[in-house]
C-alpha positions in Angstrom: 0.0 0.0 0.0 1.0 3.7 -0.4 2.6 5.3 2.4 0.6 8.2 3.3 1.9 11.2 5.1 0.9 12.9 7.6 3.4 15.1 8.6 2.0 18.7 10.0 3.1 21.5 7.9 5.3 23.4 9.8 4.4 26.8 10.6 5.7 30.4 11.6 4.8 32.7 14.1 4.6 35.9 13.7 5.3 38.4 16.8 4.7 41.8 16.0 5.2 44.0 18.9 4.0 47.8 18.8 5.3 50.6 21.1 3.1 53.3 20.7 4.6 56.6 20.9 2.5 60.3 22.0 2.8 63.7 20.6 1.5 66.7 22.2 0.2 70.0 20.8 1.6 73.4 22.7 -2.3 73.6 23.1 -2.8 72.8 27.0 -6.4 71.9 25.5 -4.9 69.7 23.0 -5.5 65.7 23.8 -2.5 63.3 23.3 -2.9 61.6 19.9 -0.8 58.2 19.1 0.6 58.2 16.0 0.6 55.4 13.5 2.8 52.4 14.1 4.3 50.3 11.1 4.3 47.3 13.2 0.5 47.2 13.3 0.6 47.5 9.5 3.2 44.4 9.5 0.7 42.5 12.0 -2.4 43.0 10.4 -0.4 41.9 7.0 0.8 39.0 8.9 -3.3 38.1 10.1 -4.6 38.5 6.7 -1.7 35.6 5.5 -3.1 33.7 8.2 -6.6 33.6 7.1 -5.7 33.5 3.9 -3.3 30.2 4.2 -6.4 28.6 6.2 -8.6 29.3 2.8 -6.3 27.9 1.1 -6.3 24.3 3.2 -10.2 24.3 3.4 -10.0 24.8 -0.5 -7.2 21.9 -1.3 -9.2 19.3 1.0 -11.8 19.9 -0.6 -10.9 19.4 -4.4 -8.9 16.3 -2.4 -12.4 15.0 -0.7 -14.1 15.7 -4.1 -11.5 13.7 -6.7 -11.0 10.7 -4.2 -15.0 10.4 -4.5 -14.3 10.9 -8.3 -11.3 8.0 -8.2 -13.2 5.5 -6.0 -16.9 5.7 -8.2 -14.2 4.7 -11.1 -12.6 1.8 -8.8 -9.1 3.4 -9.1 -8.5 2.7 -5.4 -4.9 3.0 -5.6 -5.1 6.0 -7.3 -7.5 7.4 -4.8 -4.6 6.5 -2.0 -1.7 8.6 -3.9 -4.4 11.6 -3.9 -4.4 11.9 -0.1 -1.1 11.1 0.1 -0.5 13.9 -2.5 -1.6 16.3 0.2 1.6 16.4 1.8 3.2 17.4 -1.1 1.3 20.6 -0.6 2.0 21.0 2.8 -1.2 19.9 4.1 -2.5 17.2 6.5 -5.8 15.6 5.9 -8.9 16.0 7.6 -11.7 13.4 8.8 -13.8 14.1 5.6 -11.1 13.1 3.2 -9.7 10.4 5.0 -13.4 8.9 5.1 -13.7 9.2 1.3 -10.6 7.4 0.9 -12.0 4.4 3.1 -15.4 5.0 1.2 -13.4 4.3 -1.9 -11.6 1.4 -0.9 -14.6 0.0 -0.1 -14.4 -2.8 -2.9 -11.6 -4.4 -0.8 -12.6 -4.5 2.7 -9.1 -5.8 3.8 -7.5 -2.8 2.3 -10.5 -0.3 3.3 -9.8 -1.8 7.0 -5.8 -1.1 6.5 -6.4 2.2 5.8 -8.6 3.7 8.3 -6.1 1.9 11.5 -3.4 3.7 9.4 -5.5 7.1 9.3 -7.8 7.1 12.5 -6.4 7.2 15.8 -2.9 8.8 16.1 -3.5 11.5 13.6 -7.2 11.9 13.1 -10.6 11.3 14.6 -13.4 9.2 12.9 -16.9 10.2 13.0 -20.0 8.1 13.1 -20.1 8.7 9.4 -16.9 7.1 8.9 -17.9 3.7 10.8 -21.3 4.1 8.7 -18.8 3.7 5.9 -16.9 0.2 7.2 -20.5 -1.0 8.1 -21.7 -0.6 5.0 -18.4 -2.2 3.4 -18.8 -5.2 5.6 -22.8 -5.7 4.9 -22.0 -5.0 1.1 -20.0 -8.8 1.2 -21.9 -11.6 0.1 -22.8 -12.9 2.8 -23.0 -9.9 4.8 -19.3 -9.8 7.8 -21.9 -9.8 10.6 -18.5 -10.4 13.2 -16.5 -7.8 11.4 -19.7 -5.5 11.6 -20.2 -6.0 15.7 -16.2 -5.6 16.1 -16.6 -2.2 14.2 -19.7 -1.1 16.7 -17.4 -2.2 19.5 -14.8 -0.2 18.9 -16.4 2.8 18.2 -18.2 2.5 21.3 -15.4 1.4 23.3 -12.0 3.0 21.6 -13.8 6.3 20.6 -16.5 6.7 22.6 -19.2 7.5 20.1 -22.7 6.2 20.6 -24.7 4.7 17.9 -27.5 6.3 16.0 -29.8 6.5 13.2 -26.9 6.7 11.2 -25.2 3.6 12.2 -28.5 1.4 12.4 -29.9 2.7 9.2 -27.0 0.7 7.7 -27.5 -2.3 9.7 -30.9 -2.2 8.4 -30.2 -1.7 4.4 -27.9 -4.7 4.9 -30.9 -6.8 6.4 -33.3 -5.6 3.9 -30.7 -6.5 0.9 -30.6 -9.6 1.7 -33.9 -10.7 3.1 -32.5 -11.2 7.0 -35.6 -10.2 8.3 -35.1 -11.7 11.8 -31.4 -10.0 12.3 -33.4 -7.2 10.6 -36.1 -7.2 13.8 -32.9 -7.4 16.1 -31.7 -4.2 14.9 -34.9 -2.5 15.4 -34.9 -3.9 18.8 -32.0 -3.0 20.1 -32.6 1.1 18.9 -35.6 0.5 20.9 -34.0 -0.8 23.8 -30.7 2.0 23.6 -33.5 4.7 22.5 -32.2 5.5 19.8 -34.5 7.9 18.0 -35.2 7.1 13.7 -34.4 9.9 11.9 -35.9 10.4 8.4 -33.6 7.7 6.3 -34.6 4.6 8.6 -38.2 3.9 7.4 -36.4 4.2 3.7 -33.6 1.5 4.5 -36.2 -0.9 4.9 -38.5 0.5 2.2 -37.8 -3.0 0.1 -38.9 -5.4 2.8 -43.3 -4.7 3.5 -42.7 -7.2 7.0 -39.7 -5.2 8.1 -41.4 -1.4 7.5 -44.1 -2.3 9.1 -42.1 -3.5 11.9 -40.4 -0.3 11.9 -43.5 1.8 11.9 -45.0 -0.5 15.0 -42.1 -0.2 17.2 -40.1 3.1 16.3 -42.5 5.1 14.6 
């Protein structure tokens, strides 16, 4: 596999200081005025770099996120690998979003999907529930569905990164159990949102919208 890396740009700080010097008018009236100082000119240069440097990393993950989706839609996983790993080159370190895509697009190769996200997720950056949503979905997509790979992936996002299930994650449960006609597993899954009270959200009475007997089961115990 590609190395990827994640090496933090370095950066400079910039310390401008600003003494701040008085003139007064022979007018005893007269208030004490500062006059201009070039080192808030220099600072405020040195803020607008700043923001303008952060633009610029928003803007390159985001072409990143967007051809990595491009890559993996096309099955060019290895391809999709060297483009997050081409961030570097630009001095930039990736962000949940693209390192999510990249397992997304790996996806046809759960081994290698798997090997990327330990690589990625953990030391350098932190998965969301949408990334897990992502394995899930690689693992139920097998034929047959990884049902031990799919409760190891719930464990340790419960237990290594402490993030509760939801909508999100059962939805996908429940596609896989509508795909290919588990309907018992299917009423397990609705059972245990019940039980952990896990509220549906609008996408869970669709991932069952295949299977009549599971809807319905849906509608009579979550809706």
């Amino acid at each position: 596999m590609h190395s990827i890396s994640l090496r933090t740009p370095g950066s400079t700080n910039l310390n401008a200081r600003c003494s701040t010097s008085y003139s007064v008018t022979p007018s005893p009236c007269a208030r004490r005025l500062p006059r201009r100082c070039p080192h808030i000119a220099v600072a405020a240069e040195a803020a607008q770099q700043a923001e303008s440097e952060e633009e610029r990393v928003l803007r390159v993950r985001a072409e990143c996120t967007r051809r990595i989706k491009q890559l993996g839609a096309k099955g060019r996983m290895r391809d999709a690998i060297q483009e997050l790993a081409s961030l570097g080159e630009v001095g930039v370190q990736p962000d949940t979003l693209a390192a999510t895509a990249l397992v997304r697009a790996c996806c046809r190769d759960m081994e290698l999907a798997q090997s990327i996200f330990d690589e990625l997720f953990g030391d350098f950056l932190t998965p969301d529930e949408v990334t897990f949503s992502v394995l899930l979905r690689g693992y139920g997509g097998l034929n047959p569905p990884d049902w031990v790979r799919i409760d190891s992936t719930l464990t340790t996002m419960r237990t290594k990164f402490n993030i509760t299930p939801t909508a999100t994650s059962y939805n996908a449960l429940l596609e896989v159990c509508a795909r290919t006609n588990d309907l018992e597993r299917g009423e397990d899954v609705v059972d245990r949102m019940a039980n952990d009270g896990v509220e549906p959200n609008e996408f869970t009475e669709a991932a069952v919208a295949a299977r009549r007997s599971l809807r319905s089961y849906v509608r009579k115990v979550l809706l």
